[in-house]
N, C-alpha and C positions, 0 to 999 in steps of 0.2 A: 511403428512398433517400438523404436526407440525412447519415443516421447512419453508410450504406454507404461514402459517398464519404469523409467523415471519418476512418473504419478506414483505408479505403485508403491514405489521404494520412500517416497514423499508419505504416503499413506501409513506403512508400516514404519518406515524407521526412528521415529522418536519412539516405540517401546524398545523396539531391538537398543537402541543406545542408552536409553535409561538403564536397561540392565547389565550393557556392557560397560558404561561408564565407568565405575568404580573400579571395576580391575585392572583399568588402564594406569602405566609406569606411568605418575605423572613427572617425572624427568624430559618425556617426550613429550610432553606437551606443557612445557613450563615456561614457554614465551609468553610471561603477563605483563609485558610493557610495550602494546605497540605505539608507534606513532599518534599524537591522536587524542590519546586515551585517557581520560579526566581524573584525575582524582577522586577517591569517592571519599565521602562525606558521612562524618560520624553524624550521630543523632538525630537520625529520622526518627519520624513519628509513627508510630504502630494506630493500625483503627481495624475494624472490621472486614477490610477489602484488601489490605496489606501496607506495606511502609512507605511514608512517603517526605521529601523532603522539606523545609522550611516555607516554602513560595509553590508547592502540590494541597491542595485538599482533597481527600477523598466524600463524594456527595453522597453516592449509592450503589446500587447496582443493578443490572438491568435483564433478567434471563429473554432467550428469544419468545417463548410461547404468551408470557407475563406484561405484565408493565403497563395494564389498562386501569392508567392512576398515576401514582408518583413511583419513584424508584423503590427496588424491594428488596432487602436484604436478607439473606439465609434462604432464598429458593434455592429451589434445585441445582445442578448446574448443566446445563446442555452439552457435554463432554466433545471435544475436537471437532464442532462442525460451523461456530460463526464463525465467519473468513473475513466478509467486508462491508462497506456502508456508500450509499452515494445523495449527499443532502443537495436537495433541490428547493427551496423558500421555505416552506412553513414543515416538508415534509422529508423524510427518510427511508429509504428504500434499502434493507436489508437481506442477505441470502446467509442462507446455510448450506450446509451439504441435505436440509431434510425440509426446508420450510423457504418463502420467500414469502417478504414481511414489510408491512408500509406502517410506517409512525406519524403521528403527529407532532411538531415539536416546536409548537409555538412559544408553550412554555417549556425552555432546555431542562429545567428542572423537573418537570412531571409531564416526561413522554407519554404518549397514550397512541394504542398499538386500534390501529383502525381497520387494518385488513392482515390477514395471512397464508396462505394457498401452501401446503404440504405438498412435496414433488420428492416422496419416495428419499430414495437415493441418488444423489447425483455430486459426482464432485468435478472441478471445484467453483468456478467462478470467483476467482479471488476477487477481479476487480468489476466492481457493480458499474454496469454501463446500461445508461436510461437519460431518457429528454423528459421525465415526467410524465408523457405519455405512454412510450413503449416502453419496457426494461429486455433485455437479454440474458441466458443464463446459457454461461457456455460449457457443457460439459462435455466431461473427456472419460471420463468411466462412470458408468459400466458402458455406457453409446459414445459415442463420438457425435454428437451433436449441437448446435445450436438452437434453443428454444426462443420464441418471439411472447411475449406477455403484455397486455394490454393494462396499465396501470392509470390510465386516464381517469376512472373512477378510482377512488382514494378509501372506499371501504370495499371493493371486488376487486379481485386480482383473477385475468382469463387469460391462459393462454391461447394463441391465435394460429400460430403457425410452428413448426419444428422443420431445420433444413440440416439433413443427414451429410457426414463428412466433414462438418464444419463446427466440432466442437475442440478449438483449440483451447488451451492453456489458460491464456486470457483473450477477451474478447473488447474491442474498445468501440464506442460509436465514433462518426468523424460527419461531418458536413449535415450536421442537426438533426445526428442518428439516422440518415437516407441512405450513407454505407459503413460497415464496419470491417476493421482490421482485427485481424487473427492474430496472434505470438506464431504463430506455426506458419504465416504466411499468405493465409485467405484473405479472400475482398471480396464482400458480402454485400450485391445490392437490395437494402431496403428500402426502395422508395414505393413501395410497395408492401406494409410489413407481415401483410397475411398470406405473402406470395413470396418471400425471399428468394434468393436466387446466389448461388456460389460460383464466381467469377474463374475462369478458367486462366485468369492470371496470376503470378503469384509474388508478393511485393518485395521479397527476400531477395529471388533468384534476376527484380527489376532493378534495385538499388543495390546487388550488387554485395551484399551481407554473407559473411563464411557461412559452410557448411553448419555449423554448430548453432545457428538460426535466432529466436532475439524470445524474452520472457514476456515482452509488455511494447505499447506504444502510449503517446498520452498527446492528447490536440491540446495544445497550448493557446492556438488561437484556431478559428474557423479554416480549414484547411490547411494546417502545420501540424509538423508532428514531432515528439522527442520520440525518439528508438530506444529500447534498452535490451538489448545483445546479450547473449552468452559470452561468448569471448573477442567479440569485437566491437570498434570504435563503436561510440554512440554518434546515431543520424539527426541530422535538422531536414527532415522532409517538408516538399508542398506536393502536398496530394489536393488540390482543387481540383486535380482531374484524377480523380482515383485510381483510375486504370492504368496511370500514366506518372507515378510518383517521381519526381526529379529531388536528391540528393544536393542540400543547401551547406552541409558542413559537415563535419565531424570532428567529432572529440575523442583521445586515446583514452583506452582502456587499461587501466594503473595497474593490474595484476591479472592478466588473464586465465591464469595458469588456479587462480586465488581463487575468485567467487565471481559471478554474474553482475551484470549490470540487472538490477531487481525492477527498477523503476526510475523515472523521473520526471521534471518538467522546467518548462523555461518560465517564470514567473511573470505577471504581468504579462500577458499575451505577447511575451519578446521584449517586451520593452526594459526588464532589467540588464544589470550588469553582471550576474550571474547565472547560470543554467546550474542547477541540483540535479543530483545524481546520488542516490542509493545501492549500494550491493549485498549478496545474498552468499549463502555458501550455509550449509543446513550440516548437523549432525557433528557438530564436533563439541564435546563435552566440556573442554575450558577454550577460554578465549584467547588467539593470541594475534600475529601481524596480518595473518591470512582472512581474516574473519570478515567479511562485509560490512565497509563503513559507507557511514554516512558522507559526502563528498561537494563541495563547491568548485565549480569552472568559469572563469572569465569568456566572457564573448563580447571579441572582434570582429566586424566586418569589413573585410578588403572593399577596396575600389571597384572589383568588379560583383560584386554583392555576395559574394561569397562567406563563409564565417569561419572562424579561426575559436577553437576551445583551450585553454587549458589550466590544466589541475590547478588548484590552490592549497587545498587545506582538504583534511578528513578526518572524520570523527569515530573512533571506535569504543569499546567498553570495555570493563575488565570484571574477573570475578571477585565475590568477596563472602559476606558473612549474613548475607541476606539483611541484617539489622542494619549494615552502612549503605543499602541501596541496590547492591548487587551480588544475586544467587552463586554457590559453591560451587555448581555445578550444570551442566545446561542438558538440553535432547536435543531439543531444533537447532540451538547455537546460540552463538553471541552476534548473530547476524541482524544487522538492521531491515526493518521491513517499512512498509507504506508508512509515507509522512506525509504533511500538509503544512505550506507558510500561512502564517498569521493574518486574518483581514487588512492589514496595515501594512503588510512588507513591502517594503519599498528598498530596490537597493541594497540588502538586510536587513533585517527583523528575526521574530520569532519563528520558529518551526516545532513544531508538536510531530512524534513521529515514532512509531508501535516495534519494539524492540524482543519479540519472542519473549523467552526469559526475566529477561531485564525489563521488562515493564514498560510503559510509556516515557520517553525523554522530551525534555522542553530547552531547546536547542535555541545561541542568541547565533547569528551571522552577523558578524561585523562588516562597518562599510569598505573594509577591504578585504572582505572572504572569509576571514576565520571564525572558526565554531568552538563557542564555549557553552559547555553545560548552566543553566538555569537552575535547573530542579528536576524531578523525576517521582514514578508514583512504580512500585513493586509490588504488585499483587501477589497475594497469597494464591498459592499452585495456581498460579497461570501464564501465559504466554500469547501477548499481544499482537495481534495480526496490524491492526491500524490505529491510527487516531487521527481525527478530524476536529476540526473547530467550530463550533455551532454558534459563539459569540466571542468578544472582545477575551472573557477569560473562560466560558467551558468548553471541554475537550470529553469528546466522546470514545472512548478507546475499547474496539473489538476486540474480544480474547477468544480466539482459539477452545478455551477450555471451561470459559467462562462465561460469557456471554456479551455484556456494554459495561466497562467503567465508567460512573461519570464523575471528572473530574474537574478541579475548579484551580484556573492557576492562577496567582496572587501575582504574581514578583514582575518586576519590568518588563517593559518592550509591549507593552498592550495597545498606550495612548497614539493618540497621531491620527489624520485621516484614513477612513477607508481607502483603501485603493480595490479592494475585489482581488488578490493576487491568489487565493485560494479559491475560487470559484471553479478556478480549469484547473485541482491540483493531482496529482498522481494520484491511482486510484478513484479519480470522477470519472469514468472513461465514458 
């Protein structure tokens, strides 16, 4: 019931706060200098889609129902229901709260929408979890459900199966989408997927996780997992036996009391030097030290294989005058939401990463952890749920209110070998 009430208040409280915002003393909430927090940047550039900085292009834009062709500006706008995206090679698997939707995107510049299946109402499915053959959509109102969708066909989308009880929060595949992990705590066998089945264990209450239970998981490699907790440490799970998850590390959680761990991922299937970490904290109208940054952690392994996290650096925003980058005023916040590193990251690189309010950011990680701002793209009234990388410079960024920005980023940190470090990134679940 708790979790229910929490969606709800997710659901309604960006009008309730748009309207209260204004009459709030801003005295009490005049913290605009957290740690972190960049400078913002005179003379963006205004277009069509909204401001963007020196090293952002704005391409087009992309509504859900639309886009069988090239990008199209002045449609409609699909109002608070695109949430998230999960690219698989040539293609893209999109959900709303009202549609779920497969693109073709061979060419990034002129997606072409190849299937789409209407599913009422259902929210939310932030994070799209699919092998390209199944997808999942996990919802939590008006049903508590998990739905099974067969997207093997690339212009049919069927659903196959629906397993009641089992619509958490988010929902993630793990061991080549055969089980999946709930935010709320489920382990979901589908090796089976028109047969699912709700595991009568629960991985929260295995590994050991507070009372106050986790938003997200993210397989970073084939049976590993990053945790991201409400108000506790984040976990280095191995779940190769699913049922039987063993607790590899943890990492503190910098402000408990402040904002959620939202998401994250260990890059390069572990093999980097740092694990990324995201936090959330929704409905506060200016930005200040509490707000949900973006965050880097070193990883250590002891001798006896264990691992060792801790904090680096963190990246937060601030408010301003919309024209220098950043809105007056927020609904959702000044909270960071789904990001993604760069095909090249290695060690540090790029990170593209969907910032509510504030628009998409384009984040450098230095080889010693720290995160400086790049550039950024500010959509006119909207609020970015993700962005993802579809090549060396486009970035496809889901908006909440909006629909797909696509945008094109110029400025460093592109060249160098692939390494794949975005393939397993937050939000591919």
């Amino acid at each position: 019931m708790r979790r229910r009430v929490a969606i709800l208040l997710l659901v309604l409280g960006p009008a309730l706060v748009a309207a209260v915002g204004f009459a709030f003393d801003s005295g009490l909430l005049s913290l605009n200098q957290p740690r972190g927090a960049m400078p913002r940047v005179a003379g963006s550039e205004p277009s069509t889609g909204g401001f963007a900085s020196e090293n952002v292009e704005y391409v087009g834009f992309l509504p859900f129902e639309e886009g069988g062709g090239q990008p199209i500006l002045g449609q409609p706008q699909e109002i608070l229901t695109a949430t998230g995206a999960n690219i698989r090679g040539d293609y893209m698997y999109l959900t709303s709260w009202k549609n779920i939707s497969i693109y073709d995107i061979s060419d990034p510049l002129q997606p072409k929408l190849t299937a789409i299946e209407p599913i009422g109402f259902q929210f939310e499915n932030e994070n799209v979890a699919t092998d390209g053959e199944i997808l999942l959509f996990s919802e939590s109102l008006p049903d508590d459900e998990l739905h099974v969708y067969d997207v093997s066909d690339k212009t049919y989308i069927e659903e196959i199966s629906t397993l009641p009880n089992a619509g958490d929060h988010t929902t993630t595949c793990i061991l080549g989408c055969e089980w999946a992990y709930g935010s709320d705590g489920s382990i979901v066998d589908l090796r089976d997927p028109a047969n699912p089945k709700l595991m009568e264990q629960d991985w929260h209450k295995i590994t050991g996780l507070n009372a106050d239970g986790a938003h997200d998981v993210n397989e970073f490699k084939d049976g590993f997992l990053v945790t991201s907790p409400i108000s506790d440490s984040f976990q280095i799970l191995d779940v190769r036996d699913p049922l039987n998850p063993k607790v590899l590390g943890r990492g503190a959680h910098p402000q408990p009391d402040d904002f959620l761990f939202h998401s994250g991922t260990w890059p390069r299937e572990g093999a980097d030097k740092f694990v990324l970490m995201q936090g959330e904290k929704n409905f506060r109208t200016q930005c200040d030290e509490r707000q949900g940054p973006f965050m880097t952690y070193s990883a250590s392994q002891s001798p006896d294989g264990s691992y060792d996290f801790q904090l680096i650096d963190r990246y937060r925003v601030e408010n301003g005058t919309y024209v220098d980058g950043a809105p007056a005023i927020n609904a959702l916040g000044c909270s960071a939401h789904w990001f993604e590193t760069h095909p090249t990251y290695k060690n540090g690189g790029m990170v593209a990463i969907g910032y509510y309010e504030h628009g998409t950011h384009f984040l450098d990680v230095s080889k010693s952890g720290e995160i400086t701002r790049k550039g950024y793209f500010l959509p006119h009234a909207g609020s970015t749920s993700a962005a993802y990388w579809v090549n060396r410079n486009v970035v496809y960024a889901v908006d909440y209110t909006r629909g797909i920005d696509i945008l094109r980023y110029t400025g460093p940190g592109t060249d160098g070998p692939i390494t794949g470090a975005n393939k397993r990134g937050s939000g591919r679940g």
